[in-house]
C-alpha positions, 0 to 999 in steps of 0.5 A: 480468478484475481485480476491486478489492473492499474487502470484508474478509472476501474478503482471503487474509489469510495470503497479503497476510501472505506478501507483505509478510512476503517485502517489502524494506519489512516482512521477516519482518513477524509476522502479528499486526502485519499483522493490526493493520495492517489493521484500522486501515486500508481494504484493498482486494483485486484478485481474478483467477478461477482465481488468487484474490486477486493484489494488495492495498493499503491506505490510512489516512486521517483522510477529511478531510485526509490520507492515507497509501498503503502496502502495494501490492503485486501479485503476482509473475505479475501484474505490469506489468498495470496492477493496482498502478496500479488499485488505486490509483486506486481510492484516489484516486477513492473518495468517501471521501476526496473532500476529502483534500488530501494523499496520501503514499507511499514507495516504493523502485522504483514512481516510475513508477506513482505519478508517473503519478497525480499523485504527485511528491517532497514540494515542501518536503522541509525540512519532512518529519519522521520518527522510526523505531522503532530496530529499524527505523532498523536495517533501514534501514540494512541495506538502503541 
């Protein structure tokens, strides 16, 4: 059995950092960068007995308007059991964020899972704007 909690001092803070350290979308992150990642945002754990913590997620919001999904991942012998899905549905359902017009995300390979809770590609991706750090644009560059 999964369960989802938010409670901050029960996330495997070392491992959500191995996770996001081995992503195509944060390689090689430092931990202290992780660190400050997750102290300016809600994290949320899936937690499965014998095996600890097996998913994270977090979620940055004003609470009133918007907010921004990222860093979801489950771990590699855990996937295709819904838990990616759960957790973040548990986002999108939390009081918290009952008056949030507009969730984003990015994702690469999860369309799927996102599309199946309301998620769709930006209905005026004329107005998307973004600015990259360089080190960044150059890693995205790399990996196409």
């Amino acid at each position: 059995m999964i369960a989802l909690c938010d409670d901050p001092a029960r996330l495997d803070r070392a491992r959500v950092h191995g996770w996001l350290a081995s992503s195509y979308w944060t390689p090689g992150i430092a931990r202290d960068a992780v660190e400050r990642q997750m102290a300016g945002s809600h994290n949320l754990g899936a937690y499965h007995g014998e095996h600890g913590q097996v998913g994270y997620a977090r979620l940055i919001s004003d609470k009133a308007s918007f907010a921004w999904l990222a860093d979801v991942w489950v771990a590699e012998g855990h996937r295709g059991e819904g838990i990616g899905r759960r957790m973040v549905d548990w986002f999108l359902r939390h009081p918290d964020y009952a008056t949030v017009r507009r969730f984003a995300l990015v994702t690469a390979d999860a369309h799927g899972v996102y599309a199946g809770l309301g998620f769709h590609a930006p209905l005026r991706p004329d107005r998307y704007m973004e600015r990259l750090s360089a080190e960044f644009a150059a890693l995205q560059a790399i990996a196409g």
